[in-house]
LOLOLO-794879 format. One line per 8 residues: number of its first residue (from 1); their letters; for each residue z, x, y of C-alpha. Coordinates in nm, 3 decimals, m for minus. Each point is the difference from the previous one (the first is absolute). Layout:
BEGIN
NUM) A) Z X Y | ...
end
This chain:
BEGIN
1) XXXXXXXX) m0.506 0.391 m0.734 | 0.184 m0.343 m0.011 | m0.101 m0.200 m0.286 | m0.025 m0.361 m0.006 | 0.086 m0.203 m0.326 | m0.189 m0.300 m0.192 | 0.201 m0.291 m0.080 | 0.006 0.140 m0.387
9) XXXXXXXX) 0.139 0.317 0.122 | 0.241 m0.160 0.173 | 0.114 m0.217 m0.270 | 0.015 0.291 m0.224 | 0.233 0.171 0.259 | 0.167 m0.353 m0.002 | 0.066 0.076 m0.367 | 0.167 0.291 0.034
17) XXXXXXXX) 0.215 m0.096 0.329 | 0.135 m0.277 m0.216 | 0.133 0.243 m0.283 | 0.127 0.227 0.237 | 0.198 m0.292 0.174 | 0.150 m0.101 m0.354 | 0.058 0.399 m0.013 | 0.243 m0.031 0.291
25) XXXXXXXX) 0.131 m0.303 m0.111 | 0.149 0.158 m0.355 | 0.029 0.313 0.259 | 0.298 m0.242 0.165 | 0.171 m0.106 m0.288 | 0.055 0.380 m0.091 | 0.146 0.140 0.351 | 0.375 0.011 m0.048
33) XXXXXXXX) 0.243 0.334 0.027 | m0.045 0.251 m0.243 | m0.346 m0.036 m0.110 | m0.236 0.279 0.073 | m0.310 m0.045 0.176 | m0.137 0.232 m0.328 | 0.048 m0.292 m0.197 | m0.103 m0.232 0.265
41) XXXXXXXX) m0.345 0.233 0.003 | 0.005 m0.037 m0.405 | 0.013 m0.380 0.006 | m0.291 0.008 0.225 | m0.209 0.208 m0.187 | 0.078 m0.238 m0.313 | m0.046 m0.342 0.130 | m0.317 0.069 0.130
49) XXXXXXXX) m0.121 0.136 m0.338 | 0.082 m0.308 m0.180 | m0.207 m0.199 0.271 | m0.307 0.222 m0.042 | 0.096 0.190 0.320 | m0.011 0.350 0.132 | 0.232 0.167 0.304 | m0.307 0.132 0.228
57) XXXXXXXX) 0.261 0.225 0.172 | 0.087 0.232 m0.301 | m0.259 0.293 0.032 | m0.101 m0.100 0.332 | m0.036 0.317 0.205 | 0.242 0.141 m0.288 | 0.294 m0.225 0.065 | 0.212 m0.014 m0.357
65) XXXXXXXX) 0.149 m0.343 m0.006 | m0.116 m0.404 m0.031 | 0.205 m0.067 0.302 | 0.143 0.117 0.340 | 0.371 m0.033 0.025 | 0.145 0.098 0.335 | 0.367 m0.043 0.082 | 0.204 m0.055 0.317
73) XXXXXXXX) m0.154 0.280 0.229 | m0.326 0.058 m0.219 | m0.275 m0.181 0.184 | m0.289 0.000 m0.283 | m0.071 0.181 m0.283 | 0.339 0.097 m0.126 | m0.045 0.080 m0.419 | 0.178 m0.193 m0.221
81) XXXXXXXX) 0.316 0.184 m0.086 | 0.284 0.033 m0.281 | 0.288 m0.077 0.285 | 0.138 m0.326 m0.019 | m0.015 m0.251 0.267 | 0.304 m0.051 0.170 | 0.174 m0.364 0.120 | m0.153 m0.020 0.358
89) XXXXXXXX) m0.303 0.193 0.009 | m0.381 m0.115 0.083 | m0.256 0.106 m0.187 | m0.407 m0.049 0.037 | m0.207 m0.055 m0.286 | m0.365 0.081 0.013 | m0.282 m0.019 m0.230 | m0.381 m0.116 m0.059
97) XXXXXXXX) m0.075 m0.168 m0.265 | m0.387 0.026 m0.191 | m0.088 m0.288 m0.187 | m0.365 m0.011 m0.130 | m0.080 0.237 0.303 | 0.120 m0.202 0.239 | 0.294 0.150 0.232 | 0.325 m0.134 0.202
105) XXXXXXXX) 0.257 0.195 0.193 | 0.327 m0.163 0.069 | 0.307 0.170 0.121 | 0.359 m0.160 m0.019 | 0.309 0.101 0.159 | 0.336 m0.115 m0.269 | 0.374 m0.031 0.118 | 0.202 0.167 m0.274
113) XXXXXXXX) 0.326 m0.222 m0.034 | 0.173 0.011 0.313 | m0.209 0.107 0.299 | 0.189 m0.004 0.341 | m0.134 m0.248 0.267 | m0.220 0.231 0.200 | m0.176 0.107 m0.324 | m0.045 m0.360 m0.055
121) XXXXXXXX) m0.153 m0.033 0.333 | m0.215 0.300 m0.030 | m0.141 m0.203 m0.288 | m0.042 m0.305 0.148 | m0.158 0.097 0.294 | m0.261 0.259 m0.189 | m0.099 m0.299 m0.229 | m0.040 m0.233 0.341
129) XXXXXXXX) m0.253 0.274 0.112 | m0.192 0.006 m0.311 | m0.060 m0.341 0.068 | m0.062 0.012 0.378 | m0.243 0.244 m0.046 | m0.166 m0.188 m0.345 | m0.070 m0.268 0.292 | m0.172 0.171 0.209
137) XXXXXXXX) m0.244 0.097 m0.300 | m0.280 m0.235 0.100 | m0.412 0.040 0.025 | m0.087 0.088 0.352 | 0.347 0.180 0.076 | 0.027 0.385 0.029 | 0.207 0.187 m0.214 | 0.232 0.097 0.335
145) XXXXXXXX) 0.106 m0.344 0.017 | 0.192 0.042 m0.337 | 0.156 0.320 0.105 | 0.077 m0.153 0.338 | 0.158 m0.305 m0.155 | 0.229 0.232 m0.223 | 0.140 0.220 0.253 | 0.064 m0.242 0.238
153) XXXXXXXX) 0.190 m0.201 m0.157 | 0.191 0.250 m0.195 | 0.076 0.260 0.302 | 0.128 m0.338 0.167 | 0.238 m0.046 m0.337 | 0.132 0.375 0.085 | m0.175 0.178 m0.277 | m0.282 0.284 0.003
161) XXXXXXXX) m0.296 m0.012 m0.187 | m0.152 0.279 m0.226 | m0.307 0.153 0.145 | m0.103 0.248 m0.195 | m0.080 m0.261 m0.326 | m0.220 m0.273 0.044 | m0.174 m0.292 m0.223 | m0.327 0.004 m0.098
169) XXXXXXXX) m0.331 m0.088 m0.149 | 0.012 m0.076 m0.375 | m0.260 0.016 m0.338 | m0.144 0.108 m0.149 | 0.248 0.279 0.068 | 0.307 0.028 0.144 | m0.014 0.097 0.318 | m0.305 m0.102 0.222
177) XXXXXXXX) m0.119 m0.058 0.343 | 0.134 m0.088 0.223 | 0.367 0.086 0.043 | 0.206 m0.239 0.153 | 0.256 0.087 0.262 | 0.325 m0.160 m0.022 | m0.002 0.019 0.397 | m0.260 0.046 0.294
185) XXXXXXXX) m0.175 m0.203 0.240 | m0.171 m0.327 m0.038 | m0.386 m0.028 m0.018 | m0.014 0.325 m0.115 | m0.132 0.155 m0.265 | m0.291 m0.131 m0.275 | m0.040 m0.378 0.036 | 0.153 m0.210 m0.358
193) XXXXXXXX) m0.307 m0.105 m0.219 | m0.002 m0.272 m0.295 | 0.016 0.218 m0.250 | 0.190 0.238 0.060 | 0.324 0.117 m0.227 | 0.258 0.182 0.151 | 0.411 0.053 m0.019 | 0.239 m0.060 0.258
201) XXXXXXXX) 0.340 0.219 m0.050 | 0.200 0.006 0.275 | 0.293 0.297 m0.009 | 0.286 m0.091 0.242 | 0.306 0.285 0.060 | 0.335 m0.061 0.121 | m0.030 0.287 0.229 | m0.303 0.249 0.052
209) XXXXXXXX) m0.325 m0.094 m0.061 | m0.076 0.385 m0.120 | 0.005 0.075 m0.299 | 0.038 0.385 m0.266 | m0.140 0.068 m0.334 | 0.199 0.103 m0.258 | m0.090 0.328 m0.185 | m0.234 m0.244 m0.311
217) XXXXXXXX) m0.235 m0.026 0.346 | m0.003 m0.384 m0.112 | 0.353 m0.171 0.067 | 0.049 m0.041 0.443 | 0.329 m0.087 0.107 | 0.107 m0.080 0.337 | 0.108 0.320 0.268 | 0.331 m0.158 0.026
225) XXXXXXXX) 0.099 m0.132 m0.324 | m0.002 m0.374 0.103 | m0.140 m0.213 m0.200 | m0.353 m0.148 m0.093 | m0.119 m0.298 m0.140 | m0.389 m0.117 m0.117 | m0.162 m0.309 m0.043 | m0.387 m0.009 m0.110
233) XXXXXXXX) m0.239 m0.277 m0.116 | m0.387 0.051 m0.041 | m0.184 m0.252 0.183 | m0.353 m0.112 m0.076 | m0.181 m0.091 0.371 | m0.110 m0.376 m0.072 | m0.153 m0.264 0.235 | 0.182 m0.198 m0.042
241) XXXXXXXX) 0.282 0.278 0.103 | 0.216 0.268 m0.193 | 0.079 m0.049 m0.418 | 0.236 0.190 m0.076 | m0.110 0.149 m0.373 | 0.425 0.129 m0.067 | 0.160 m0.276 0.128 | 0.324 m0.073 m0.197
249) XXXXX) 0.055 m0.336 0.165 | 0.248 0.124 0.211 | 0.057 m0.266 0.350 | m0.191 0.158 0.290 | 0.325 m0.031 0.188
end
């Protein structure tokens, strides 16, 4: 069933999205070579104790950690690890954040040092379709016009995009109706409602859009060992159009 939230839910989810974006901001200011995404997942755990915060994701379904770190060819749910990144990797950071009982999910894909210039792109354009599809998050559209908008634009960039994860609804728990297709046709799918909460997480890949899971049956990683890169906001359906509840006040282009 696809919930729709009041204005105080929303605000309460507003709450949380805003710690989680100040998460990711102290997030950036750690990512260098030679830290360990272990410590990365310990910081996480601590700063949002000391703003009256819980990670939603730790015990969720049994997964161990505050946050999802997944490197280079991981796609999503890579654990946090003792290896140390190295100069020139990517790595995707991933958590929700409950604060009061209100949730946000925001992903974040981190060059580590020196990234070559098609990582860089892979970034860029991944981000780009976070956005492209964020606009298309509008009462009266269908939920096929954000996948749509997504995989157009970023098969016409030269990347692939995940299929087998998609966004989704969000509170009171993690993941609700609907789920939300990073590709697809427009005017499909359930029609956008004021209300409504959901994330937006576009995975692009290098190469193959495929991906294999790794023997913790949580961490996928591409079928070719390319590389992967995430972007995800969660968006509040307004009337007045899409609020994002993560944003970081990062430009739109």
């Amino acid at each position: 069933m696809i919930t729709r939230k009041s204005r105080r839910e929303i605000e309460k989810m507003h709450e949380a999205g805003k710690l989680l974006a100040k998460t990711h901001r102290e997030i950036a200011k750690l990512i260098k070579p030679g830290i360990t995404t272990k410590e990365i997942d310990e910081f996480v755990e601590e700063f949002l104790a000391a703003h009256g915060a819980t990670p939603e994701q730790k015990g969720f379904q049994g997964y161990p950690y505050a946050t999802c770190a997944s490197i280079n060819d991981e796609i999503c749910h890579g654990f946090p690890r003792d290896e140390k990144l190295k100069d020139g990797d990517i790595v995707t950071i991933d958590l929700v954040v409950n604060l009061k009982g209100g949730l946000a999910d925001s992903a974040w894909t981190y060059a580590v040092g020196n990234v070559d210039e098609a990582g860089l792109r892979l970034m860029e354009v991944t981000k780009k379709a976070l956005y492209i599809g964020i606009e298309q998050a509008r009462v009266g559209n269908r939920i096929g016009d954000i996948g749509h908008a997504i995989q157009t634009y970023a098969e016409a960039q030269g990347f692939s995009v995940v299929r087998e994860f998609t966004g989704h609804g969000i509170g009171p728990t993690i993941h609700e109706p609907p789920h939300i297709p990073h590709f697809g046709e427009p005017n499909k799918g359930p029609r956008l409602k004021e209300g409504m909460v959901i994330t937006i997480e576009p995975m692009l890949n290098e190469g193959d859009w495929r991906s294999k899971m790794d023997p913790n049956n949580w961490t996928a990683r591409t079928i070719d060992g390319r590389r992967s890169a995430q972007y995800e906001h969660t968006i509040a359906i307004l009337k007045e159009g899409p609020l994002i509840l993560t944003d970081q006040d990062q430009p739109l282009d």
